[in-house]
Structure formats: structure tokens, C-alpha cells
N, C-alpha and C positions, 0 to 999 in steps of 0.2 A: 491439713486444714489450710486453707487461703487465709492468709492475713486479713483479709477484707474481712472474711466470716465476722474476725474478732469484734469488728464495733458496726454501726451502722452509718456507711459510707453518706447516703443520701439525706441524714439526715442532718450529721454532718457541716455538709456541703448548704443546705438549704439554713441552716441556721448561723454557718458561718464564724464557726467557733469551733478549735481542737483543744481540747485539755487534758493535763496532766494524767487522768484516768486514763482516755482514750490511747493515748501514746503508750502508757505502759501495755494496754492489749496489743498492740500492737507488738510492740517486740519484743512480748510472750509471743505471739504467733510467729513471728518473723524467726524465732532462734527455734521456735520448735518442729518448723516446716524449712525453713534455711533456705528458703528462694522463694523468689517470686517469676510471676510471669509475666509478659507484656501488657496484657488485661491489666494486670495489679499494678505495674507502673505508673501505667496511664492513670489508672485509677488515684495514684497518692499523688502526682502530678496535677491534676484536677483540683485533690483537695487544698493542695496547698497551695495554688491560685484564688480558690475560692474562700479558705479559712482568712479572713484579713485580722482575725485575732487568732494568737496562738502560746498557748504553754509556750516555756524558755525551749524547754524537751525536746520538743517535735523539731529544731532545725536539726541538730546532732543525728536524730530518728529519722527523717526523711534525706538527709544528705547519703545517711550510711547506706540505707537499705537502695536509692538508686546508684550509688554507687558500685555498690554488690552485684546488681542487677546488671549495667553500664560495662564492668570490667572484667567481672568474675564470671555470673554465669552465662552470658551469652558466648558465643562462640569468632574469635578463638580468644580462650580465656586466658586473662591478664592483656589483652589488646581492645583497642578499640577501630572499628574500622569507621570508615567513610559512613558507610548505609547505618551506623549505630550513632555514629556524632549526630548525621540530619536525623535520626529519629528524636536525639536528644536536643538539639537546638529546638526543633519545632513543638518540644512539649513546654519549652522553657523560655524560650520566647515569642516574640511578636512582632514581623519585618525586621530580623534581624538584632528588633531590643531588648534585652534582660529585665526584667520590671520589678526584682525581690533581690535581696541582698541572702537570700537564701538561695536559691536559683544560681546565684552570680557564685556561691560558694561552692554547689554541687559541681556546676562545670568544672572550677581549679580544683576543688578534690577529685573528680576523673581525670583531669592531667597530670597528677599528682599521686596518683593509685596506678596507673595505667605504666607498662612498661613503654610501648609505644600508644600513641596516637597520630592520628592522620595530619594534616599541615594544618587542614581548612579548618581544624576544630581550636587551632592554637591561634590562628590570627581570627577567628571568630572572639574568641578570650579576649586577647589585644582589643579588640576594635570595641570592648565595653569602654574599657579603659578613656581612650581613643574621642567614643562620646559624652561621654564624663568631663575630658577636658575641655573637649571644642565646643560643646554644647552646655554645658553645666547643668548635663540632665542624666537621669538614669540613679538607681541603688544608690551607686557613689558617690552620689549630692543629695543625697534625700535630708542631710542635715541643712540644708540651705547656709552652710558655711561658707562658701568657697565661693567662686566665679568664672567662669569660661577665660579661656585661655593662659592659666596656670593649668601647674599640677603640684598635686600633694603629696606629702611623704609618702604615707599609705598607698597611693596609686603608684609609686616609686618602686613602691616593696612588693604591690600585686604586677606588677612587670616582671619584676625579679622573678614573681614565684613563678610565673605562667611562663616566661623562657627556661631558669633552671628545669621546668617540669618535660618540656620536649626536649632536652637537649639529654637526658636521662644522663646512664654513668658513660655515654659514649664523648666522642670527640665534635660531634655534627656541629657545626659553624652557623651562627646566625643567619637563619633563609633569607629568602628576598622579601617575599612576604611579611614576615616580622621584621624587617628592616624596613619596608616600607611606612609602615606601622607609625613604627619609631621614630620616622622621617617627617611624615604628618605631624607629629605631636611635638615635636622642636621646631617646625617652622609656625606652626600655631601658638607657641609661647615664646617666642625668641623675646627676650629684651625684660621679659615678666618675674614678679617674686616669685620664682618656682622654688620647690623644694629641693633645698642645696644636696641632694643626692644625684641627682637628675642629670646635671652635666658626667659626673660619674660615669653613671650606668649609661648613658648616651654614647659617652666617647668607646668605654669597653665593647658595647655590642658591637658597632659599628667600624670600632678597629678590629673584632674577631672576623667580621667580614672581609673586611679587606685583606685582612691575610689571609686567607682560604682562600681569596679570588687571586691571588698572588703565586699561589702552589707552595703553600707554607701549612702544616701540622699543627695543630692547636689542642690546647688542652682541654680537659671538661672546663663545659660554661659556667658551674661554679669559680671555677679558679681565673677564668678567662674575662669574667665578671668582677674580680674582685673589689674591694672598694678602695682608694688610694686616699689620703687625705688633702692630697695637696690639690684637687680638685672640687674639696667641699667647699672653699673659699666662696664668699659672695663674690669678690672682687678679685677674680682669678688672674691668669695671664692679658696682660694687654695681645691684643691680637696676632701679632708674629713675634711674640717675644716669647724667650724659652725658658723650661722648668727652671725651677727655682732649684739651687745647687742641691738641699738637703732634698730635694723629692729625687733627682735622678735615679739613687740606686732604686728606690720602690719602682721606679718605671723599668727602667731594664730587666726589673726581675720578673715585671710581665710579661715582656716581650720575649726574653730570654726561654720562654716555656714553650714558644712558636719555635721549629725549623722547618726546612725545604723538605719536601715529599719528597722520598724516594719513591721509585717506578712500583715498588711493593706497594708502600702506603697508599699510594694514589690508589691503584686497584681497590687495595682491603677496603677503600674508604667506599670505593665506588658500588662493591657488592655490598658493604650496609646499608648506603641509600637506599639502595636496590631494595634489598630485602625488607626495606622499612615500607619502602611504596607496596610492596607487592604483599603484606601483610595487613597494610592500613587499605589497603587499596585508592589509596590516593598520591599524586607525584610530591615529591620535594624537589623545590624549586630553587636551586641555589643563589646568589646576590655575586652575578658575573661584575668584570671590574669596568665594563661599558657603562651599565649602570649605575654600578657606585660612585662611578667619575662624575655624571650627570647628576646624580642627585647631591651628593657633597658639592658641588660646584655654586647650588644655589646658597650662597654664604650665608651664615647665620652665626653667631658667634658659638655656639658650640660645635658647629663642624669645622672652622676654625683653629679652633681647641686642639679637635683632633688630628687637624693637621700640623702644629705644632707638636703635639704628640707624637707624632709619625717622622717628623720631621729633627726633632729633639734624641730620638732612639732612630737615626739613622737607619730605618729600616728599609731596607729594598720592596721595592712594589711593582705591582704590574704596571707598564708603561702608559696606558688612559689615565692610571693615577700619580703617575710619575709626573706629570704636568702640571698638574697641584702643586705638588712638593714641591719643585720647585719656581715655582710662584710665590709661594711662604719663605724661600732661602733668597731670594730676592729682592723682599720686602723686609726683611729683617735689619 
């Protein structure tokens, strides 16, 4: 039986109310038929466009089931490819915008269910984020709390979750794309009450990058992420001045999780790109150290930071960014 059979879709829709009844038909039919089809997608896509009131139920109920639908059973299952992300963006947005904090949820739970996912579907994720901050628009200001060009804890944490979610239990290094992302979004708050996580999780992505573009080995983006304290400070480092005695061993024991690729690594790494593009069908685009030189160069006090950071744990770097660093040992 079609899950749709279970209640009456149209009617639904036109009255503009799901409840608590409804939902339960619903996944009666969904557990009793165990899929759906592209028709029924669309179809609960619609309604939850259209229901602007709804049971508590139905987000849990409509995240799972296109989830299910998104990861599981389309082909190849547990992956999501290219031609599945555009089918999901464009039932769940509008130009590019997420307009439901429901919608905004389905997404990270497909990144987050998904073994891989293609590039375009994680820095589509980012870039909610992204206009949330720069714009003080979209789901994630719907509370009219906040302001354009901060960001909030919460958007700190949906960062976290939407990278930890591509970078799965492999080693892959913060792309370009999600570096660019991230790049946007510190120079659109530079100087602002942001959420004292923020310098954190800025400087770690960003230094996973740089060492990947350096031909250095990194760990999983959980661990490469981690959160240090001695960067929650409001009032962190003055600009070329170095860790604070008690934070060094936390830092070296980040860095210390990076080494130099060997001729092996390099390859292994190279065939899982590979293998990731050629399953998503979409490229991964890595964050080379020409670029990262250019974009950390336009100073802002957290890339700064990180170059203290880099500069602090002696770390050897690719030579575009070796001009940095010592620019920071200079000025010191």
C-alpha cells in the first residue's frame, strides 16, 4: 500500500494542517510497505511546504521517511549521489534558500545517515548557515534573536555537524569549498560578539587544510576539530603573540596527530577521493596552498590566530604559506 493511500494528501494540503492522527497513518503505512517512491516523496515534500501547522510528530515522521527514501533506497544505497542531492535541494528549497527548520534538518540528517555524499550537497548545507549569518535571514533567525554578521553557538555546532558529517570515519581534509564557506563567514564577523566557539572551530578547519595542502596526514575531522580551551577566551591572543604556556601541550597534541605522507599515503588518499567522486558523481575539490595563502592573507584576527597557531607549534608548511609565517615571526 502507498503511504499516501493512508490519509488524504489533497485535503491535507488544501486545509493546511497535519496532525497527530494523520502522522500516525502514516508510519503505519511507511513500516508496513518500508519504502516509498519518488511520487510519494514529492508528495510529503509538498505537504510539508504546504502544512504551516503541524503535530510536534510529523518533523521526526517526515525527516525519517525522506531520509530512508534519500539514503537507503535509492540506488547506490547508503550513498547519495549528485543527481539525488539536486533532486533534494530543489524539493526543499527555493533559489538556493531553505525556508523550514525542518527541511534544514532533513538535509544534515542526509549528511549524517549518508556514508558518502557529493561536495555540492555539503557546501549547499554551509551556505544555509552562511546566510543566516550574513543576512539574518532563513530557519536559523526565525527567532528574530540575533543579527547579521555574528554567529551563534548553535550555528557553531550546525558547522560542526555538517563537516564532521562529510568527512565520515575517513581522514579527507577540509575541501576548498567548505573552506571557502568558512572564510566568508569570519570575514563577515571579524571584530563581532560571535560565539566563543567560533575562533576554535575556524582556526582547526582551517589549519586541517593547511596541512593537507602541505603533504602532511591528518586525522579524522572529529579529532582534527577538537575543541581546545585556550581559544574560547573572548580576549584571546594579541595578534603575534604566542600560546599561553599552560595551552602548548593541548596544541601540540593536535598537531602531533598530523605527519608527512608517505608515497603510500599519498596514493591510498588519492584513490579515496577518487572513489568518493566516482560514487557521488561529483569532484572533490581540495583547498591547494596557493589559495589558502591568498585567502588567510586577507587579515582578520582569526586567521591571524591561526597563524600564531602554526607559528607557535612550529609546523612546516607549504612554501605560499611559509611567507605568512614568517611575517607572524617577525612581528612578534
Amino acid at each position: 500500500m502507498s503511504v499516501l493511500d493512508a490519509i488524504s494528501a489533497a485535503e491535507i494540503c488544501a486545509r493546511g494542517t497535519i496532525g497527530e492522527a494523520e502522522v500516525s497513518e502514516l508510519r503505519r503505512a511507511f513500516y508496513e510497505d518500508g519504502k516509498i517512491d519518488a511520487a510519494e516523496a514529492a508528495a510529503l515534500c509538498a505537504l510539508n511546504r504546504k502544512c504551516t501547522t503541524q503535530d510536534p510528530s510529523w518533523v521526526d515522521c517526515f525527516v525519517e521517511m525522506l531520509t530512508d527514501y534519500v539514503v537507503t533506497q535509492d540506488k547506490p544505497h547508503g550513498y547519495v549521489t549528485a543527481e539525488n542531492a539536486e533532486w533534494l535541494a530543489t524539493q526543499i528549497a527555493t533559489d538556493g534558500r531553505i525556508g523550514t527548520k525542518t527541511e534544514l534538518e532533513l538535509l544534515v540528517n542526509v549528511l549524517d545517515k549518508a556514508r558518502w555524499s557529493p561536495q555540492s550537497l555539503v557546501a549547499f548545507a554551509l551556505d544555509q548557515v552562511k546566510i543566516a549569518v550574513l543576512e539574518n535571514s532563513g530557519p536559523l533567525r526565525a527567532d528574530g534573536m540575533s543579527r547579521s554578521g555574528v554567529i551563534t553557538e548553535a550555528e557553531v555546532e550546525l558547522l560542526k555537524r555538517i563537516l564532521y558529517a562529510f568527512g565520515g570515519d575517513g581522514n579527507l581534509a577540509v575541501t576548498r569549498p567548505e573552506a571557502e564557506i568558512l572564510f566568508d563567514i569570519d570575514a563577515a564577523t571579524a571584530g563581532n560578539a560571535n560565539a566563543e566557539s567560533w575562533p576554535d572551530l575556524f582556526v582547526k578547519a582551517i589549519a586541517n587544510s593547511v596541512m593537507a595542502a602541505s603533504g602532511y596526514a591528518g586525522p579524522s575531522r572529529e579529532q582534527a576539530l577538537a575543541r581546545e580551551t585556550w581559544l574560547e577566551r573572548r580576549h584571546e591572543l594579541p595578534m603575534a603573540e604566542s600560546a599561553p604556556a599552560e595551552a602548548r601541550t593541548g596544541l601540540d597534541g593536535i598537531l602531533s596527530a598530523y605527519h608527512e605522507q608517505t608515497s603510500i599515503e599519498r596514493a591510498i588518499a588519492t584513490l579515496e577521493r577518487q572513489k568518493v567522486e566516482i560514487v557521488t558523481g561529483d569532484e572533490v575539490i581540495v583547498a591547494d596552498a596557493e589559495w589558502l595563502a591568498r585567502r588567510i592573507s586577507a587579515a582578520s584576527p582569526n586567521t591571524l590566530r591561526l597563524l600564531s597557531f602554526l607559528v607557535e607549534n612550529r609546523a612546516k608548511v607549504a612554501p605560499d604559506l611559509d611567507q605568512l609565517l614568517a611575517q607572524i615571526k617577525s612581528a612578534a
